[in-house]
C-alpha positions as CSV (number, residue, x, y, z in Angstrom):
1,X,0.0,0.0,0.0
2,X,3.2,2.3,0.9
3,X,5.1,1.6,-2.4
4,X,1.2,2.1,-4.5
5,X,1.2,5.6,-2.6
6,X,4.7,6.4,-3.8
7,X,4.2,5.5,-7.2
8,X,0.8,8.0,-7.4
9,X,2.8,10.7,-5.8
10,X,5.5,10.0,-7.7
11,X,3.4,10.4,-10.8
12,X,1.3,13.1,-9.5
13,X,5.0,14.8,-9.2
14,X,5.4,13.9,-12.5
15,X,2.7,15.3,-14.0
16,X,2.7,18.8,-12.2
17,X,6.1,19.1,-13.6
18,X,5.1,18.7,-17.4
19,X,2.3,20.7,-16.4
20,X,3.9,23.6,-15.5
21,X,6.7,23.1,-18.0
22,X,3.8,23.5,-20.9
23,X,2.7,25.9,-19.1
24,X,5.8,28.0,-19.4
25,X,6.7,27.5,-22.6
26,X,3.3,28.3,-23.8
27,X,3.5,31.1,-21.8
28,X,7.0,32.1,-23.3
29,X,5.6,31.6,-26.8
30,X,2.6,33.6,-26.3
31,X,5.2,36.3,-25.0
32,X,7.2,35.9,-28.1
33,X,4.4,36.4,-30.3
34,X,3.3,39.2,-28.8
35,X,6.3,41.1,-29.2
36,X,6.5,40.2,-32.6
37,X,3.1,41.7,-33.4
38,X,4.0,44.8,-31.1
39,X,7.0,45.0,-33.4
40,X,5.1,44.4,-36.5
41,X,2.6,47.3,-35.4
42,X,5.1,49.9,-34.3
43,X,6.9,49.1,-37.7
44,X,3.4,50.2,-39.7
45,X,2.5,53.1,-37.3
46,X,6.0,54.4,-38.2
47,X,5.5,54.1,-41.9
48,X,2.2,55.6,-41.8
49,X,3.2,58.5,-39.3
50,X,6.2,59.1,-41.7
51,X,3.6,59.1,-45.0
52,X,1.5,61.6,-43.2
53,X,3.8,64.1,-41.9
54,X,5.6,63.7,-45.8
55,X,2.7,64.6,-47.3
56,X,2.4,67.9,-45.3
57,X,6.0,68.2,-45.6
58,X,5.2,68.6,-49.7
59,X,2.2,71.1,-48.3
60,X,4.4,73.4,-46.7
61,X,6.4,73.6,-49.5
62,X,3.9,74.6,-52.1
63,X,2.7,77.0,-49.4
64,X,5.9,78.8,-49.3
65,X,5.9,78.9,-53.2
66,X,2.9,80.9,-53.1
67,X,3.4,84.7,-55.1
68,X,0.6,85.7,-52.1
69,X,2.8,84.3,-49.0
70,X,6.4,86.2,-50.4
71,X,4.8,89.4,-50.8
72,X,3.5,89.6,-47.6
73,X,6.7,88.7,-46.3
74,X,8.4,91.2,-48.5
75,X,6.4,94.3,-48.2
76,X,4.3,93.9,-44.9
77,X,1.9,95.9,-46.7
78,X,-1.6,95.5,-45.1
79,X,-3.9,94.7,-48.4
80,X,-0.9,91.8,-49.0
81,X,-0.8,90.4,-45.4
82,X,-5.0,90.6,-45.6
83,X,-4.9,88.3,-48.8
84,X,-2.1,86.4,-47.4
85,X,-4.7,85.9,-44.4
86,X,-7.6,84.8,-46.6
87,X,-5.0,82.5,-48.5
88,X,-4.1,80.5,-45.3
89,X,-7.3,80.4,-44.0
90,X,-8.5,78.5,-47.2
91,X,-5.3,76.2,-47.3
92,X,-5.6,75.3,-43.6
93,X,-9.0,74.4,-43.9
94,X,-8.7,71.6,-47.1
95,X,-5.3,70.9,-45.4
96,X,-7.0,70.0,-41.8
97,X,-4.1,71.1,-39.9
98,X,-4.1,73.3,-36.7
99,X,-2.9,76.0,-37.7
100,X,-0.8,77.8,-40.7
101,X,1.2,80.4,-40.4
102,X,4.0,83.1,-42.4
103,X,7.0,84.2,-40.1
104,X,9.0,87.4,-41.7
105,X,12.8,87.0,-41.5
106,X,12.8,89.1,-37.8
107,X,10.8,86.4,-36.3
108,X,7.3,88.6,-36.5
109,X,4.3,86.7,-37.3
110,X,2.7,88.3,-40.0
111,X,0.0,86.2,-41.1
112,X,-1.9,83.3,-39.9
113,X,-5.3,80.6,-40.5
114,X,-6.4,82.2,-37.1
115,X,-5.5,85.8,-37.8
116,X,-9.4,86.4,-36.9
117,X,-9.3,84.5,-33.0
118,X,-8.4,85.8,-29.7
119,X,-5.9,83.2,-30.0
120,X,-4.1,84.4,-32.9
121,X,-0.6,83.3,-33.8
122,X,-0.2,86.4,-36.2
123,X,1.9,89.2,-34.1
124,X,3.7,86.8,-31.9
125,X,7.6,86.8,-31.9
126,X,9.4,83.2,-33.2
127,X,12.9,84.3,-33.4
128,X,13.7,81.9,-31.3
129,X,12.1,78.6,-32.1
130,X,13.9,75.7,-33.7
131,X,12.1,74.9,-36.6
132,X,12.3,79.0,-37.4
133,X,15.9,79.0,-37.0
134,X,16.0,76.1,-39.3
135,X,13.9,77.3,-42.2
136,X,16.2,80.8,-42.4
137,X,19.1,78.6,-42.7
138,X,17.4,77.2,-45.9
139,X,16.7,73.7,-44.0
140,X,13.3,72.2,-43.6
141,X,12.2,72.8,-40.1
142,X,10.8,70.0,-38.1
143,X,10.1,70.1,-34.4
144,X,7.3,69.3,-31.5
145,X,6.7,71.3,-28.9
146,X,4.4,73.0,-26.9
147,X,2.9,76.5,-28.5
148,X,3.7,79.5,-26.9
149,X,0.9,80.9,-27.4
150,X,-1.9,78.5,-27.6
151,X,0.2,76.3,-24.9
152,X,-1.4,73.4,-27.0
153,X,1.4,70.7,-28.3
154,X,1.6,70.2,-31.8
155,X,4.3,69.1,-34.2
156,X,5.5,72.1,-36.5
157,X,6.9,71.7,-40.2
158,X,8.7,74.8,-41.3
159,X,9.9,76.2,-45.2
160,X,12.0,79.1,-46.2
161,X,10.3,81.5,-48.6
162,X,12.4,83.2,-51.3
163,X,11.8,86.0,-52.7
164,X,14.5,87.3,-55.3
165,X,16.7,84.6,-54.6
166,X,17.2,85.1,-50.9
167,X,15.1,84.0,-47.8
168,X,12.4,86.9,-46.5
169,X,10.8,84.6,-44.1
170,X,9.5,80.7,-43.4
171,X,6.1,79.3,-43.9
172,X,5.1,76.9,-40.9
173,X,2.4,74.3,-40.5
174,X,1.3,73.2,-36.8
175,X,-0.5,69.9,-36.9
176,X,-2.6,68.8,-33.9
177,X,-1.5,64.8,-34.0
178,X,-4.1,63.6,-31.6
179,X,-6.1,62.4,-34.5
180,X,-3.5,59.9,-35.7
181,X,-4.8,56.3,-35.8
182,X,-1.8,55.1,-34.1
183,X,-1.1,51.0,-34.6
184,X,-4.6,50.7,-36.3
185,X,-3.2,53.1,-39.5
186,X,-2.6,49.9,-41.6
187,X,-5.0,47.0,-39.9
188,X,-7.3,45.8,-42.7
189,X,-10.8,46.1,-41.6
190,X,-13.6,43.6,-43.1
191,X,-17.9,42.8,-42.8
192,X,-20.0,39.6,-44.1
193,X,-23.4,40.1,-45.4
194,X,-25.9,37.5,-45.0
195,X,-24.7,36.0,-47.7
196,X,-21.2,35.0,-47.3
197,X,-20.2,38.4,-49.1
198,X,-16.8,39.6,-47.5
199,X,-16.5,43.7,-47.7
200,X,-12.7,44.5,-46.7
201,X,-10.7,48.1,-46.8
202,X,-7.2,48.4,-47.1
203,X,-5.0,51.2,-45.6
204,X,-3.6,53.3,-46.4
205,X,-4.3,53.6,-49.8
206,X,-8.1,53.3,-49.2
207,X,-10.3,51.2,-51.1
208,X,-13.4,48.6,-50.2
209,X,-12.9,45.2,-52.0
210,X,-15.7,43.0,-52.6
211,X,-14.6,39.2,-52.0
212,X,-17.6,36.2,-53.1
213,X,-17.3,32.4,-54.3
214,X,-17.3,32.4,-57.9
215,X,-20.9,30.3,-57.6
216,X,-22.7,33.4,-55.8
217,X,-20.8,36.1,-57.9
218,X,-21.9,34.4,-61.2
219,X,-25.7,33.9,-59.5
220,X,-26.0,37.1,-58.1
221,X,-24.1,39.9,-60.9
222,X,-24.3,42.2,-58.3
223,X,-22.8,45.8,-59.4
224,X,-20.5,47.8,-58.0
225,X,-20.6,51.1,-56.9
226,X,-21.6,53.6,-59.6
227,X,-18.1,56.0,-58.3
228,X,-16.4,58.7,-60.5
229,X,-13.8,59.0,-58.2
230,X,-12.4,54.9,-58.8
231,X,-9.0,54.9,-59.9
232,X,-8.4,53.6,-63.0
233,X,-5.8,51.0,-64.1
234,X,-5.8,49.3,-60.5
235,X,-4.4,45.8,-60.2
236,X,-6.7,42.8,-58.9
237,X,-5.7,41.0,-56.1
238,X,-5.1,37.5,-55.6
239,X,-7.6,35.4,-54.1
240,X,-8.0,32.0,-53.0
241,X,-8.7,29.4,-55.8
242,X,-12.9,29.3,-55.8
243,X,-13.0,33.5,-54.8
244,X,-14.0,36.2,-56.9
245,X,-12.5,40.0,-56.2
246,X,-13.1,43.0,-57.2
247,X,-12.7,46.9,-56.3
248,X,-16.2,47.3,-55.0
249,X,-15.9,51.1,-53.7
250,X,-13.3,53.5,-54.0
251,X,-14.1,56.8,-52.2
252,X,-10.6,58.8,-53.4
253,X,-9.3,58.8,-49.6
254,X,-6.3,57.7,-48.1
255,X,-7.8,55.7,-45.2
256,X,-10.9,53.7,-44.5
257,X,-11.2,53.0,-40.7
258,X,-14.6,51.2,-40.1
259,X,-17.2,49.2,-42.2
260,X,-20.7,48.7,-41.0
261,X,-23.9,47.0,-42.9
262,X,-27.1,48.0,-41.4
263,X,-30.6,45.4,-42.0
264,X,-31.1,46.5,-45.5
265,X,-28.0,45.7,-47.0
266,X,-26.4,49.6,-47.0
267,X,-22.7,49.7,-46.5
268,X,-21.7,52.5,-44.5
269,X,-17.6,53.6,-45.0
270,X,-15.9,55.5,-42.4
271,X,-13.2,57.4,-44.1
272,X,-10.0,59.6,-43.1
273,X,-8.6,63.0,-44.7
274,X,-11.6,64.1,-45.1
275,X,-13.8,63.1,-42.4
276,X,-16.7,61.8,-44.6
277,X,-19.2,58.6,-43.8
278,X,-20.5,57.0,-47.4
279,X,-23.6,55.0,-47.5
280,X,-23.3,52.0,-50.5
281,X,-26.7,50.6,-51.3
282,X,-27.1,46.9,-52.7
283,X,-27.6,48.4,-56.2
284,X,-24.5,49.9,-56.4
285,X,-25.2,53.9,-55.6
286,X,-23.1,55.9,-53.3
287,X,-23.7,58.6,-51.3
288,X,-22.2,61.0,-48.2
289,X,-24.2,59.8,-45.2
290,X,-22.2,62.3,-43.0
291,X,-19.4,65.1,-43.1
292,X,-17.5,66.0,-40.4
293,X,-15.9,68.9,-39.6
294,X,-13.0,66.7,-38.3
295,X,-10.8,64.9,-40.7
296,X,-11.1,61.6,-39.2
297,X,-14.0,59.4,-38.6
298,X,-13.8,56.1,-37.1
């Protein structure tokens, strides 16, 4: 009875053992995996943070270029700073950023998106900030910070502005990043109708695919989106052998963060840059649903 007891403890020893060793190495696994996806994900937030802040890189630059924004710079005169107000207004507004500004070679803020606010940045002295010290040197001026006058944080990209072949003064854009989608920028996102239909959007070149069994797709014929804005000349995807895809709605935006189908079929698309929800009825028409005054729904 002694050396039966033994042998169950033995084995109950035994079995704790490979217990907790499986235990720990699945543990250690699902560690491993873990940091490969956190790597994977802070590898595509990086990518799209850098595509985002180069594409208002390019905007700053064009903003400098403007005839309106030099001669403001260059003469001060009031009827130029007043259209070089209107100008940035405008462009800030398409743009979505927080704020655009003009800085004159002494650091004087001449004109700004927000000339008309309490909270205006035109008047205020930059001499002394980096990404203003770096655009008079002829560099592209990059820096975050904390405003000086709005005390709001904000990530500022800065160009020189020629005029006659020397520098008269920088053009700056402040973006507010609070917005950015963060890990999610490139996560596909995907719905299934009641029919096995698969809806998925790809980031961050934003487009809704329509994925069906070639049986239901040759059954049903169901149309696509009736959409001006579809790019032309865009390369199928591959699908698994038995699938059927197809650019079902393309709604000329760089980033589609949510899909929803409601009881009668409607898609609804929840898009970025420009803040807009589109509604996709089964036969194909597209509408806006919703605008935002933000420039990111999701």
């Amino acid at each position: 009875m002694t050396r039966r007891l033994l042998v169950v403890l033995a084995l109950a020893a035994a079995l704790i053992a490979v217990c907790a060793a499986t235990w720990r190495l699945a543990w250690l696994r699902g560690i491993d995996a873990l940091q490969q996806q956190a790597a994977v994900r802070a590898d595509r937030t990086v990518i799209a943070l850098g595509d985002t802040l180069e594409r208002y890189e390019s905007l700053s630059y064009l903003l400098a270029s403007h005839p309106v924004v030099g001669e403001a710079l260059e003469t001060g005169a009031s009827d130029a700073i007043a259209r070089a107000n209107r100008y940035l207004t405008d462009a800030n507004a398409h743009a979505h950023a927080d704020v655009t500004y003009i800085i004159r070679a002494d650091g004087l803020c001449l004109s700004a998106s927000n000339w008309d606010r309490p909270d205006s940045f035109a008047g205020s002295q930059y001499r002394f900030r980096p990404y203003f010290v770096d655009a008079m040197g002829g560099r592209v001026g990059r820096f975050f910070g904390i405003g000086t006058v709005s005390h709001v944080p904000g990530y500022y990209i800065s160009q020189p502005v020629y005029r006659g072949g020397r520098i008269v003064g920088a053009a700056v854009l402040k973006l507010n990043l609070e917005w950015f989608p963060g890990t999610d920028a490139n996560e596909p996102v995907f719905v299934v109708d009641k029919h096995g239909v698969i809806y998925a959007a790809t980031n961050p070149d934003g487009k809704v695919y329509r994925l069906e069994r070639n049986s239901s797709a040759e059954a049903s014929q169901s149309p696509s989106p009736k959409n001006q804005g579809q790019r032309a000349g865009s390369q199928e995807p591959t699908t698994e052998a038995g699938w059927k895809s197809s650019v079902y709605f393309d709604p000329g935006t760089k980033y589609i963060w949510a899909l929803a189908l409601d009881d009668a079929g409607n898609l609804f698309v929840a898009t970025g840059d420009h803040g807009e929800i589109f509604r996709i009825t089964p036969s194909g028409e597209h509408s806006v649903f919703f605008k935002s005054d933000e420039p990111h729904i999701r």
